[in-house]
ZADO-1210 file (C-alpha; in nm, 4 decimals, padded with zeros to 6 digits):
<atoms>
<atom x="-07.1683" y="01.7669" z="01.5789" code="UNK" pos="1"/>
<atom x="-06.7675" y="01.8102" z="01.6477" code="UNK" pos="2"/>
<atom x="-06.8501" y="01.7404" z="02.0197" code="UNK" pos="3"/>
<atom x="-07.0158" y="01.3796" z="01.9443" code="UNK" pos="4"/>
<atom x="-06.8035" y="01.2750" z="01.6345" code="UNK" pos="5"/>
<atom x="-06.6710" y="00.9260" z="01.6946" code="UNK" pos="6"/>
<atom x="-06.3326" y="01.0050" z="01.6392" code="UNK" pos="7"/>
<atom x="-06.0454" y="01.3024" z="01.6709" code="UNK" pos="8"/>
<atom x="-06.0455" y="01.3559" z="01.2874" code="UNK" pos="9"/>
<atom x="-06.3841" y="01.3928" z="01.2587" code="UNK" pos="10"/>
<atom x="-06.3644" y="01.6897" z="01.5018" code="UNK" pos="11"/>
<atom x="-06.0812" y="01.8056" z="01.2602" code="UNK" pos="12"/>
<atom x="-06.2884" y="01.8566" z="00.9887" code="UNK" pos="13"/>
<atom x="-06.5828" y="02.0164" z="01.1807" code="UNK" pos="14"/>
<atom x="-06.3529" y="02.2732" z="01.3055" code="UNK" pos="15"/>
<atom x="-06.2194" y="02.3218" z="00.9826" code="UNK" pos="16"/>
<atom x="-06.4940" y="02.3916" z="00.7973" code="UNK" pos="17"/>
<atom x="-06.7025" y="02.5855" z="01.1072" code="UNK" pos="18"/>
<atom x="-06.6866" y="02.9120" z="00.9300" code="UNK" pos="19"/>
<atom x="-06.7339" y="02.8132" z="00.6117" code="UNK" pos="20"/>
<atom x="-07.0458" y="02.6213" z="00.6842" code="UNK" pos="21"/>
<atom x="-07.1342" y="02.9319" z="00.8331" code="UNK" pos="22"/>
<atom x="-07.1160" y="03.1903" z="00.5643" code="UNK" pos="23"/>
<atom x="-07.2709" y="02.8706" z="00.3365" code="UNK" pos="24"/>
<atom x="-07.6060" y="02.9239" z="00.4732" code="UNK" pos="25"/>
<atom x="-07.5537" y="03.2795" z="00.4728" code="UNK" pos="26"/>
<atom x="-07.4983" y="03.2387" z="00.1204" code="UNK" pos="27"/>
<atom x="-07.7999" y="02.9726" z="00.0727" code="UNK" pos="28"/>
<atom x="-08.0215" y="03.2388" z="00.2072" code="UNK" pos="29"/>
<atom x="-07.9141" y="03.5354" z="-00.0081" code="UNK" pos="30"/>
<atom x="-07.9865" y="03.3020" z="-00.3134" code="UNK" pos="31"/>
<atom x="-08.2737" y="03.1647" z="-00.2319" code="UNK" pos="32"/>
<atom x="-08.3825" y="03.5060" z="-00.1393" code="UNK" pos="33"/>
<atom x="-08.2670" y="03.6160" z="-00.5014" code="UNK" pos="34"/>
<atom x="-08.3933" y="03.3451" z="-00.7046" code="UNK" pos="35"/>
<atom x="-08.7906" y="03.3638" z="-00.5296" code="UNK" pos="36"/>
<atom x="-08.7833" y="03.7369" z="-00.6480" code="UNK" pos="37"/>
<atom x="-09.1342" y="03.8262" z="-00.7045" code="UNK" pos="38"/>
<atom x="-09.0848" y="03.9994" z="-01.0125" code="UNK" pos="39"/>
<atom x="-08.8195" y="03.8652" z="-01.3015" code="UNK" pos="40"/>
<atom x="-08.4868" y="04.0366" z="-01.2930" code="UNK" pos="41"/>
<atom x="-08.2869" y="03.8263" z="-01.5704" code="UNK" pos="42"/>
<atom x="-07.9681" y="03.7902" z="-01.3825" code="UNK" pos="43"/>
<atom x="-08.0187" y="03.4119" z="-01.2478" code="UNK" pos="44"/>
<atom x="-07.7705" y="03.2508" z="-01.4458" code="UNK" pos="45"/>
<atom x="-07.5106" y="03.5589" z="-01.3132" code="UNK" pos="46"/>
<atom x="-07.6016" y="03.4399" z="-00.9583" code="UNK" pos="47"/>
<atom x="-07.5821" y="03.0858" z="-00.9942" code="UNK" pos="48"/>
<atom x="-07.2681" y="03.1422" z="-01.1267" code="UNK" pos="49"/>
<atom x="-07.1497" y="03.3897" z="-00.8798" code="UNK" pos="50"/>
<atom x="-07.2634" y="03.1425" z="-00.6316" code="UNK" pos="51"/>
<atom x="-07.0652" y="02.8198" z="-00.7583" code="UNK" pos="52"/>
<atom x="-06.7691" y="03.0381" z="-00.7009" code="UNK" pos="53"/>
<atom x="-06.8334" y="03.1005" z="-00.3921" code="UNK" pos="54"/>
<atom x="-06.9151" y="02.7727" z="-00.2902" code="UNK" pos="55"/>
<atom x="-06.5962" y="02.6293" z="-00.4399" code="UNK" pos="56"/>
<atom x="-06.4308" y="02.9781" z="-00.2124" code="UNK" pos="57"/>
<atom x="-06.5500" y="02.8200" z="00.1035" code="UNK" pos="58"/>
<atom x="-06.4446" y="02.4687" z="00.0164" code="UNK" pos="59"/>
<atom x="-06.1180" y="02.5729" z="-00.0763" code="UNK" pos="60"/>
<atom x="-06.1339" y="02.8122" z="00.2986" code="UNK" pos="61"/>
<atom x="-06.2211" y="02.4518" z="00.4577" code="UNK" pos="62"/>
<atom x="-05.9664" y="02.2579" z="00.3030" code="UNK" pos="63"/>
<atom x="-05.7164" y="02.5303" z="00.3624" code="UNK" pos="64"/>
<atom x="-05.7878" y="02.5405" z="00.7163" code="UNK" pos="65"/>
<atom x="-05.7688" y="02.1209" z="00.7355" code="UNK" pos="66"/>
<atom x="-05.4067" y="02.1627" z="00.5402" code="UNK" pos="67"/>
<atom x="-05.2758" y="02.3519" z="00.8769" code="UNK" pos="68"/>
<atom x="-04.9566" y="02.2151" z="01.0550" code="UNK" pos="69"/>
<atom x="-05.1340" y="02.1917" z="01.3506" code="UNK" pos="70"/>
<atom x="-05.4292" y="02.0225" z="01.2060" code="UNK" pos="71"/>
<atom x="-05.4383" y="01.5845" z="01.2528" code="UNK" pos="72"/>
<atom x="-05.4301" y="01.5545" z="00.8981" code="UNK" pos="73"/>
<atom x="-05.1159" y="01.4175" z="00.8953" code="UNK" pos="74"/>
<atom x="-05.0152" y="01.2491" z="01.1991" code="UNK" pos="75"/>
<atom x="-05.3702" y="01.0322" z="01.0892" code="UNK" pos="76"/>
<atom x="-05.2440" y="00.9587" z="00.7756" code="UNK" pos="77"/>
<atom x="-04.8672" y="00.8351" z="00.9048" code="UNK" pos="78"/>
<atom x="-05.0939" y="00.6079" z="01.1070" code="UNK" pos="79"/>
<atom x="-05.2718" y="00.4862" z="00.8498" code="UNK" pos="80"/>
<atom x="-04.9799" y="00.4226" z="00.6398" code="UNK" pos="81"/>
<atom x="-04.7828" y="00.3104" z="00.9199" code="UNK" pos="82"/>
<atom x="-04.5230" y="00.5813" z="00.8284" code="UNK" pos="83"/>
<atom x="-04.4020" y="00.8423" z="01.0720" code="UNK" pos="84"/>
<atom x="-04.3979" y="01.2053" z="00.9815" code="UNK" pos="85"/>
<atom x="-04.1246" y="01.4321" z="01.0974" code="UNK" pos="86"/>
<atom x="-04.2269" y="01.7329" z="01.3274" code="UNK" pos="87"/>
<atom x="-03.9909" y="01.9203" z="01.0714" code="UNK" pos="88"/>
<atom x="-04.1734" y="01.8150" z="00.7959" code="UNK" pos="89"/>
<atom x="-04.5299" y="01.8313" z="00.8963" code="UNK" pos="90"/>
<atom x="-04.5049" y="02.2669" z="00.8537" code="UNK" pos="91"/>
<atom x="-04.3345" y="02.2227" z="00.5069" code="UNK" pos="92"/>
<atom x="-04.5962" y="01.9213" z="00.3618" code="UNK" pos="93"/>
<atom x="-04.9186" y="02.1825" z="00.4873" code="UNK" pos="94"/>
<atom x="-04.7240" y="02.4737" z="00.3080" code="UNK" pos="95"/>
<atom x="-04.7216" y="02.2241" z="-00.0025" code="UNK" pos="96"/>
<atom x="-05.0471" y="02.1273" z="00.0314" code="UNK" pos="97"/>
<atom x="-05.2196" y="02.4340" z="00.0996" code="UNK" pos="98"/>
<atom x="-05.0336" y="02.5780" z="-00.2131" code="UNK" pos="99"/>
<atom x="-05.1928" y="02.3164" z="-00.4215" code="UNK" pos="100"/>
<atom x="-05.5284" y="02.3594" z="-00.2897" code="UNK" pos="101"/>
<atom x="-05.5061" y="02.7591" z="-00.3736" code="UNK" pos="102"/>
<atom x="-05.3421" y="02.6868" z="-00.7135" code="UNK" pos="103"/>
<atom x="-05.6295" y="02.4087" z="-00.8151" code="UNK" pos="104"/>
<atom x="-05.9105" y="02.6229" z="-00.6776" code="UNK" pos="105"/>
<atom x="-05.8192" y="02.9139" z="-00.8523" code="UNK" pos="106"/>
<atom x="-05.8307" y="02.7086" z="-01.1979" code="UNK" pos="107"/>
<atom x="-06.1781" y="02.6079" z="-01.1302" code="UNK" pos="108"/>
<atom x="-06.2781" y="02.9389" z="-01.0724" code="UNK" pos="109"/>
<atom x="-06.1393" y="03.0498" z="-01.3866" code="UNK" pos="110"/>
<atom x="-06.2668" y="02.7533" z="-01.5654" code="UNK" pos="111"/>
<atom x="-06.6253" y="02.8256" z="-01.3813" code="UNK" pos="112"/>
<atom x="-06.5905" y="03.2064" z="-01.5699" code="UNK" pos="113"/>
<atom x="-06.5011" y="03.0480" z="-01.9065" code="UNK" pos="114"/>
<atom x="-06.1294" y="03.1803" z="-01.9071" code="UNK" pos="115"/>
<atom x="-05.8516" y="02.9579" z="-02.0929" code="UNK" pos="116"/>
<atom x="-05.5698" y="02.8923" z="-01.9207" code="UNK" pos="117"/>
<atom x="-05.3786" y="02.7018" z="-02.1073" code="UNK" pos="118"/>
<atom x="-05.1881" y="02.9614" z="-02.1760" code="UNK" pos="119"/>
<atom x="-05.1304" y="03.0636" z="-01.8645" code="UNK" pos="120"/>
<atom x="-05.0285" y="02.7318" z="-01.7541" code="UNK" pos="121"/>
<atom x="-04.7830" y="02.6993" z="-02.0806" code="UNK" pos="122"/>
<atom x="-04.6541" y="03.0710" z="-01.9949" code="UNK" pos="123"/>
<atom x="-04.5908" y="02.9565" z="-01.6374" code="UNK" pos="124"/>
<atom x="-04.3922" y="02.6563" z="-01.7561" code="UNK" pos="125"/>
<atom x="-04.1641" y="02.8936" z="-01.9647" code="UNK" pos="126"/>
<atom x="-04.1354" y="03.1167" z="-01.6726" code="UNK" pos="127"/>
<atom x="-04.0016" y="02.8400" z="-01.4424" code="UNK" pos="128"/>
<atom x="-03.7974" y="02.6854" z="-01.6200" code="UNK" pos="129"/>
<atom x="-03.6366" y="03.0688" z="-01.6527" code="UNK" pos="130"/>
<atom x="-03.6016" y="03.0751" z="-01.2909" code="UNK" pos="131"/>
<atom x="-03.5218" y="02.7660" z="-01.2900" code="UNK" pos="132"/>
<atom x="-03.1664" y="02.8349" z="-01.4536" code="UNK" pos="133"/>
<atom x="-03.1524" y="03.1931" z="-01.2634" code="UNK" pos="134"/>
<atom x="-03.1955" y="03.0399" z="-00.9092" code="UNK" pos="135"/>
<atom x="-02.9753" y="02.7107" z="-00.9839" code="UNK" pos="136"/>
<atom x="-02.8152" y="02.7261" z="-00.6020" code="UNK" pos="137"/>
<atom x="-03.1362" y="02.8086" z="-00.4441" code="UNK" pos="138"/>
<atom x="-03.2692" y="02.4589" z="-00.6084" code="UNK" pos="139"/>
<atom x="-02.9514" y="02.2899" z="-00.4634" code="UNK" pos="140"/>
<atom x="-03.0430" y="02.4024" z="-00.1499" code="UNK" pos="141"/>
<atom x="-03.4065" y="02.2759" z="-00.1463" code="UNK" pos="142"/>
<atom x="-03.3144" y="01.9455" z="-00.2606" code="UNK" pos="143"/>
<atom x="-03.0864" y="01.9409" z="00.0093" code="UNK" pos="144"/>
<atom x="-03.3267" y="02.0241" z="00.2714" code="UNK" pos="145"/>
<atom x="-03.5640" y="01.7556" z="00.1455" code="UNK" pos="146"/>
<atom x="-03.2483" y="01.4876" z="00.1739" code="UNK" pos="147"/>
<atom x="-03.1897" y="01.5897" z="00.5106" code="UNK" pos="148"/>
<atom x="-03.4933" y="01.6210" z="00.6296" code="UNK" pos="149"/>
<atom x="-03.6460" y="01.2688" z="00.4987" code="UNK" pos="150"/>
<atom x="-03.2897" y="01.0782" z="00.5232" code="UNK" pos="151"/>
<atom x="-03.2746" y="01.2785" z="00.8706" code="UNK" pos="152"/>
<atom x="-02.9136" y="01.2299" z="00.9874" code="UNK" pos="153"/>
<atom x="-02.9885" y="01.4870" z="01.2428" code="UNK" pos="154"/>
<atom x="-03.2993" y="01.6507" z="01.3654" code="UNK" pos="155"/>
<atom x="-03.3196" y="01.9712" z="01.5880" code="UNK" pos="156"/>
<atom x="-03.1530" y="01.9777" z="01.9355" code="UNK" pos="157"/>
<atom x="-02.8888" y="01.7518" z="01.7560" code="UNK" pos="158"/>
<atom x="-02.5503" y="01.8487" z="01.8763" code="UNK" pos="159"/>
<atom x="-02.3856" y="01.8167" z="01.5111" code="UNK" pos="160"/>
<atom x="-01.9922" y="01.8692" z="01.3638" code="UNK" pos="161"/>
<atom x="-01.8900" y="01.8803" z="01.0259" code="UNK" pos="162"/>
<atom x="-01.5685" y="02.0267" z="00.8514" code="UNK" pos="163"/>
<atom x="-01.6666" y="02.3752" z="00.8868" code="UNK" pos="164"/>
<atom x="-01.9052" y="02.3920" z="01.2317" code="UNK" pos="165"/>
<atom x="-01.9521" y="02.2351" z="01.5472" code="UNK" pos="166"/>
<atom x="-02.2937" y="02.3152" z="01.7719" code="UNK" pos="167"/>
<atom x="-02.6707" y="02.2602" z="01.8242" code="UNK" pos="168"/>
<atom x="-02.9433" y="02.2665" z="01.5365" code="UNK" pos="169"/>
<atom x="-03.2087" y="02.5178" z="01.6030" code="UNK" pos="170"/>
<atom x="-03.3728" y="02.5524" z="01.2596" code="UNK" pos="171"/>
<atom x="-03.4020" y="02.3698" z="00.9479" code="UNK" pos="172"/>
<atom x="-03.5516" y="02.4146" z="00.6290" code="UNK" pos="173"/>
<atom x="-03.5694" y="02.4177" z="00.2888" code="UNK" pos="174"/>
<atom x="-03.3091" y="02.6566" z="00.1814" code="UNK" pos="175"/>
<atom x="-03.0788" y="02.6343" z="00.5354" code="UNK" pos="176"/>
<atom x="-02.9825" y="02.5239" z="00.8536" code="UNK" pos="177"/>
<atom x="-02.9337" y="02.7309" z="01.1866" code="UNK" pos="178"/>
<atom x="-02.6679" y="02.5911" z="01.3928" code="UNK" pos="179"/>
<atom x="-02.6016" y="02.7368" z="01.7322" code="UNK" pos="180"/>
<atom x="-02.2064" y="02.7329" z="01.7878" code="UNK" pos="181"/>
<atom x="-02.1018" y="02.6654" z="02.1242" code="UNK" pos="182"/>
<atom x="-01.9740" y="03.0265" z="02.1065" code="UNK" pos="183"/>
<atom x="-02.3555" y="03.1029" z="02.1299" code="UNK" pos="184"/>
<atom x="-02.3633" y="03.2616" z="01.7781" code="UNK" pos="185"/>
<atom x="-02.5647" y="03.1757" z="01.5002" code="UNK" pos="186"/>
<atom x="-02.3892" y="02.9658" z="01.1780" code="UNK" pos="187"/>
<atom x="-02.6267" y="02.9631" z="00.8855" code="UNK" pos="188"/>
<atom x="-02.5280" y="02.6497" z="00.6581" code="UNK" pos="189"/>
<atom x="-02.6612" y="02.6053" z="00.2848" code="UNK" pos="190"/>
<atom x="-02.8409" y="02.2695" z="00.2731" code="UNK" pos="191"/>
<atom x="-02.6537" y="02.2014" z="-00.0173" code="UNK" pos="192"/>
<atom x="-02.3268" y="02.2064" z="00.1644" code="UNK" pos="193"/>
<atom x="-02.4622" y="01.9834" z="00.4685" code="UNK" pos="194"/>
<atom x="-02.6214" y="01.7376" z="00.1998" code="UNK" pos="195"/>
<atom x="-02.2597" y="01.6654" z="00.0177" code="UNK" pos="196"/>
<atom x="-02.0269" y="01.6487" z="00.3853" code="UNK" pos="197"/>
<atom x="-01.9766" y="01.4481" z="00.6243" code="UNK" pos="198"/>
<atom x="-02.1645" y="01.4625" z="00.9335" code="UNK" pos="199"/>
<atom x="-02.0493" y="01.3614" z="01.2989" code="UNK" pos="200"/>
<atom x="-02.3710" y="01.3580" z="01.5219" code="UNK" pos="201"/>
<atom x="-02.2783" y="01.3323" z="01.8603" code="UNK" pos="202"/>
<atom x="-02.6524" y="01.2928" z="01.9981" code="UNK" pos="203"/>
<atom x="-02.7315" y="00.9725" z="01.8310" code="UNK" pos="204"/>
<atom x="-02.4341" y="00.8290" z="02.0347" code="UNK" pos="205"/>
<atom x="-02.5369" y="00.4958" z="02.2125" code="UNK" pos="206"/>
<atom x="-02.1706" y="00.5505" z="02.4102" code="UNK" pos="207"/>
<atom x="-01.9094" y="00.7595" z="02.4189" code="UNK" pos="208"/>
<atom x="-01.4800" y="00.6365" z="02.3357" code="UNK" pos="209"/>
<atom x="-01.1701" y="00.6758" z="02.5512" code="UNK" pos="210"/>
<atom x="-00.8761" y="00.5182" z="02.4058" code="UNK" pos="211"/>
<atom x="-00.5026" y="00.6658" z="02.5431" code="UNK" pos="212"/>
<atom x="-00.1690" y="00.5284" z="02.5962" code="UNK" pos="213"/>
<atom x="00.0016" y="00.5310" z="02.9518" code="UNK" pos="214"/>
<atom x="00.4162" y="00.5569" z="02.9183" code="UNK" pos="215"/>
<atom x="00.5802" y="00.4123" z="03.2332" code="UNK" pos="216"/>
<atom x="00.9435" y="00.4056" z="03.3226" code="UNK" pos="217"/>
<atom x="01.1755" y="00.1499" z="03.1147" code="UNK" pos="218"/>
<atom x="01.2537" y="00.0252" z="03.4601" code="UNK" pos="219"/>
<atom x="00.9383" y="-00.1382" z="03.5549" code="UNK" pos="220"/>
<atom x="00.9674" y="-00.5058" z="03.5976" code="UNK" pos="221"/>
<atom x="00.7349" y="-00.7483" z="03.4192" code="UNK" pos="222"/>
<atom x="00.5744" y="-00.8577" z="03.6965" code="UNK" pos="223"/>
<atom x="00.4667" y="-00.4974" z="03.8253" code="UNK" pos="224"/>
<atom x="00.3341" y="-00.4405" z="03.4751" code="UNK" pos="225"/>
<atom x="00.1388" y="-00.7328" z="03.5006" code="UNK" pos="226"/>
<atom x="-00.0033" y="-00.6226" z="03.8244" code="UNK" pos="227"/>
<atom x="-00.0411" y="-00.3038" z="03.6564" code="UNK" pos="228"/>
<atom x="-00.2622" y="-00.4178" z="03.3407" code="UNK" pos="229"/>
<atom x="-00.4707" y="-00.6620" z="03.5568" code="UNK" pos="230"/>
<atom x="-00.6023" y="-00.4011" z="03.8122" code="UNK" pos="231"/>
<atom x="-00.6513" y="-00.1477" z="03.5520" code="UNK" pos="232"/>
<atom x="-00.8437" y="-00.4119" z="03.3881" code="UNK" pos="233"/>
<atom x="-01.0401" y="-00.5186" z="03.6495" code="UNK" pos="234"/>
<atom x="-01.1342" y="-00.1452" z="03.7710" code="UNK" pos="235"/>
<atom x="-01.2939" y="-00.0650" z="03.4050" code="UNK" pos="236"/>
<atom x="-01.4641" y="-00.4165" z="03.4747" code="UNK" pos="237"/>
<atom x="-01.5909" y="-00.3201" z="03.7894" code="UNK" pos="238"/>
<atom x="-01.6695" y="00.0321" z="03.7024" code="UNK" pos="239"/>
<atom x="-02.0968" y="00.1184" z="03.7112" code="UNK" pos="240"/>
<atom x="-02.0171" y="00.4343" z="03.4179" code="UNK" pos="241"/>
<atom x="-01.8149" y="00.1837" z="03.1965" code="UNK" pos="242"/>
<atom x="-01.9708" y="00.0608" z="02.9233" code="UNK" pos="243"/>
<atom x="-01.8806" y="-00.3486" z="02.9421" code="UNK" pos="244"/>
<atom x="-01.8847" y="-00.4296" z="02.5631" code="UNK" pos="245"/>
<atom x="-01.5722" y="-00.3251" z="02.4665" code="UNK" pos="246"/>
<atom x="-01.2634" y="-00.2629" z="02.7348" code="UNK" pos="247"/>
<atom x="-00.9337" y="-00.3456" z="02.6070" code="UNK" pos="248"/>
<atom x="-00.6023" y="-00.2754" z="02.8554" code="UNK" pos="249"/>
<atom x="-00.2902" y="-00.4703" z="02.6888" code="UNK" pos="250"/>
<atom x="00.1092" y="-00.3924" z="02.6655" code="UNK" pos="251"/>
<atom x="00.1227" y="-00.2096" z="02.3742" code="UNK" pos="252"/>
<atom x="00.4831" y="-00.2068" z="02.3051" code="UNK" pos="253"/>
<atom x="00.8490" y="-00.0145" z="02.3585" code="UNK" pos="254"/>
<atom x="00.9000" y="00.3463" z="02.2991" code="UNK" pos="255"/>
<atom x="01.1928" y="00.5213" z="02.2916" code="UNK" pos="256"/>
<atom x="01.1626" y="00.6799" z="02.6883" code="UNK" pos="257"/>
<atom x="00.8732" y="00.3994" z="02.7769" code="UNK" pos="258"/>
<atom x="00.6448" y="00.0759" z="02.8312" code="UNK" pos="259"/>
<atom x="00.3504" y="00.1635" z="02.6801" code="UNK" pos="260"/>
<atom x="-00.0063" y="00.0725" z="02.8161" code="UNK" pos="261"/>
<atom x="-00.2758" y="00.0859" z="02.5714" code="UNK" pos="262"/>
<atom x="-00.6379" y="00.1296" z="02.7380" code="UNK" pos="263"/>
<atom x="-00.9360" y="00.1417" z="02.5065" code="UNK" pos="264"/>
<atom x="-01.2860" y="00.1390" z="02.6436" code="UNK" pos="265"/>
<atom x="-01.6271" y="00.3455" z="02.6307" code="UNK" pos="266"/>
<atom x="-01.8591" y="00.5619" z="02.9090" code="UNK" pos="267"/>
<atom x="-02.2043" y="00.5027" z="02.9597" code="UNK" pos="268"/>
<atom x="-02.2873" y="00.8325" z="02.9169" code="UNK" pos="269"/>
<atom x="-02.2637" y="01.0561" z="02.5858" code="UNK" pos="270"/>
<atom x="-02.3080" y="01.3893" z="02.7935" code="UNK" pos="271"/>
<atom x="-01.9924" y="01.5886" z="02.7951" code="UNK" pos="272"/>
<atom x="-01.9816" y="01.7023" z="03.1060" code="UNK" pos="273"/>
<atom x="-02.0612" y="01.3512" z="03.2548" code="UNK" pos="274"/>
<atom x="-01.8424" y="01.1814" z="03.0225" code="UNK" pos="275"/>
<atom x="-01.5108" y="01.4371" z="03.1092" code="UNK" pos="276"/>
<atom x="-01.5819" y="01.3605" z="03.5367" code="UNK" pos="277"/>
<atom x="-01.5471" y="00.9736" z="03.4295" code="UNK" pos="278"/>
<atom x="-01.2734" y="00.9909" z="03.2796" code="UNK" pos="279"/>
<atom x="-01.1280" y="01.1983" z="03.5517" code="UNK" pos="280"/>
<atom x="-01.2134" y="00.9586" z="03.8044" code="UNK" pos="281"/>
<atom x="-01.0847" y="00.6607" z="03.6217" code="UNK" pos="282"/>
<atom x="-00.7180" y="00.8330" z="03.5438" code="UNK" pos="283"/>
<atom x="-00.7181" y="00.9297" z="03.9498" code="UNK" pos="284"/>
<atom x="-00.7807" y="00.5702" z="04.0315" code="UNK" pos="285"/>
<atom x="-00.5017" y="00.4733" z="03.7456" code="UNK" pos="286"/>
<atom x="-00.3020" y="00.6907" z="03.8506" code="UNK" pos="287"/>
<atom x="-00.3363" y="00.4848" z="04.2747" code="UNK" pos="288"/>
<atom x="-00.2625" y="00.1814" z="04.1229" code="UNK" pos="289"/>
<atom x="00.0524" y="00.2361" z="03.9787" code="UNK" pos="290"/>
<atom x="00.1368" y="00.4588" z="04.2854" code="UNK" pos="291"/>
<atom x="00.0493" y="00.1222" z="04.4888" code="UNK" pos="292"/>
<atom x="00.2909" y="-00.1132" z="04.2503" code="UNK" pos="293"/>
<atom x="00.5680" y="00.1258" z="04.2546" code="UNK" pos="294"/>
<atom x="00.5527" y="00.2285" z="03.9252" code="UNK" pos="295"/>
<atom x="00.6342" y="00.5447" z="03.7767" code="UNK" pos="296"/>
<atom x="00.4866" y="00.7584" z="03.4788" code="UNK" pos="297"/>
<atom x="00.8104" y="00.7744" z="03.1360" code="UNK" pos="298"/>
<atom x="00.9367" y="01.0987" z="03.0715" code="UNK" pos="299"/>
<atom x="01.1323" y="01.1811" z="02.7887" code="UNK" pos="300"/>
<atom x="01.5159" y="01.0960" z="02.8602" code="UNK" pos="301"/>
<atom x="01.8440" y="01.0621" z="02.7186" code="UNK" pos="302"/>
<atom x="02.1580" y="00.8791" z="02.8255" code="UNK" pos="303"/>
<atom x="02.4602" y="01.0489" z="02.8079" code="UNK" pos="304"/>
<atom x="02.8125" y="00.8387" z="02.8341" code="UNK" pos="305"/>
<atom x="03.1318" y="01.0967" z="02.9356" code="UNK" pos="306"/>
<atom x="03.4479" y="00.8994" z="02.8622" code="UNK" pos="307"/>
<atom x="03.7391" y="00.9918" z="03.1149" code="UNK" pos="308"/>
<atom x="04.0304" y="00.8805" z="02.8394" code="UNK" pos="309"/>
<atom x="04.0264" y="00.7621" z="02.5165" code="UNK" pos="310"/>
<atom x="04.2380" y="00.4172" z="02.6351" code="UNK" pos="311"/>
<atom x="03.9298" y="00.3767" z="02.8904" code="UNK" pos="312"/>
<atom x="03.5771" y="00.2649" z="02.8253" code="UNK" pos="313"/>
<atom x="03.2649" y="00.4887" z="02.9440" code="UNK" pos="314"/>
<atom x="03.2542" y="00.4215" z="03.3295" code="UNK" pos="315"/>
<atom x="02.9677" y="00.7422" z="03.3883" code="UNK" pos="316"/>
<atom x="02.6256" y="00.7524" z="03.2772" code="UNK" pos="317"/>
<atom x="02.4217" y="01.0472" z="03.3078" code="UNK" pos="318"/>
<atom x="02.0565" y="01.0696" z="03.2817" code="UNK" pos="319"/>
<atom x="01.8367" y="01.3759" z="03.1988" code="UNK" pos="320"/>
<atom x="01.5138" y="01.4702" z="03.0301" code="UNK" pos="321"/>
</atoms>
């Protein structure tokens, strides 16, 4: 029947409830076997009772086994609502589901044996709202793990920085996150703290910034740093790893020891190790150009005037850094 099922969720539920349709005619045999007693034994409302519990046993075994985190269950029903379910939260939603379909067979069963439990239930209320109070952190952190994992502002493999850490996120759940620090140990983060900080999430970058300031020598004339800016300019243009959105190269202004350059543009590439060899590449060819105009990188300098008389005005100047 699984086999020639028209669709993948019909399978599913086959293979879900395989062994429970098993023992079910194991079970219809025993009764029937019971009930067609030749001679009369009294107990048949004990066995049809005993029976209705364990047929609502082996639905509950079916249903369990259909809640799995592997099962289809719910990647057919994100398709159905047209809503896509997280691979981090699929094993949390079948814990929550299959804890619901213990807790409401396991009233019916006590329902099928005539017990009360309302009190139960009432006593249970008291109970958690007791823990409630006692475990007041532990609560933070679950409804910190549920923010994060349905607002999802990083997911695992996510290279992730906050305030406090800096690495790759290996585990999440309810009550914590495992980060793996570049370091290669293991930070354990409250979800509580990650839900109220903020967040820098490297992965999810479409492109990656370099912004810097190059200081040349108060002696450069205007035309050489026009020559300068326009080749600079034109070699982040022409550049296959620059990112053509956004380049700016302008004159920024006078500093104390320099002309100031101001380059801002973005890589291609978001991976460090890629994005650290383009830069490199771009300051050697920089660094050409102004080699090529003449012009020479600022250092820090002072001018010092040495009077030979007081009648005379300074006639030496001496430079140094």
């Amino acid at each position: 029947m699984a086999k020639k099922s028209p669709t993948a969720f019909f399978t599913t539920i086959f293979v879900a409830f395989e062994k429970p349709l098993r023992w079910f005619f194991v079970l219809l045999g025993l009764y029937l076997a019971i009930i067609n007693l030749p001679y009369d034994h009294g107990y048949e409302a004990q066995v049809i009772q005993v029976y209705r519990t364990l047929l609502i046993v082996l639905i509950t075994s079916g249903l369990y086994n259909l809640a799995s985190s592997t099962s289809l269950l719910f990647e057919k029903f994100g398709e159905k609502l047209h809503v896509e379910v997280d691979k981090i939260l699929i094993p949390i939603f079948s814990r929550i589901l299959r804890f619901f379909i213990v807790a409401i067979s396991l009233s019916v069963i006590a329902q099928e044996w005539n017990y009360d439990i309302n009190g139960f239930v009432a006593g249970l209320g008291l109970g958690g709202l007791a823990l409630a109070f006692a475990a007041q952190e532990m609560i933070e952190d679950f409804f910190g793990g549920f923010i994060i994992m349905t607002e999802k502002p990083f997911t695992i493999g996510d290279w992730i920085k906050t305030k406090d850490v800096e690495g790759t996120v290996e585990e999440i759940n309810f009550r914590s996150t495992r980060i793996r620090a570049f370091r290669q140990s293991i930070v354990t983060v409250p979800n509580s703290a990650l839900a109220n900080t903020a967040i820098l999430n490297w992965t999810k970058m479409g492109k990656r910034q370099i912004t810097f300031h190059i200081g040349v020598a108060l002696g450069t004339t205007k035309n050489q740093l026009k020559s300068c800016i326009t080749e600079i300019d034109q070699l982040l243009k022409s550049h296959p790893e620059i990112h053509q959105e956004t380049i700016f190269v302008r004159f920024d202004g006078f500093n104390k020891s320099s002309l100031d350059i101001f380059l801002y543009f973005f890589t291609k590439t978001t991976d460090w190790g890629e994005y650290l060899a383009v830069k490199e590449d771009i300051n050697l060819k920089i660094l050409e150009i102004l080699q090529k105009q003449g012009v020479s990188i600022a250092f820090p300098s002072r001018s010092i005037y040495i009077e030979k008389n007081a009648n005379k005005k300074p006639e030496a100047i001496v430079e140094n850094s």
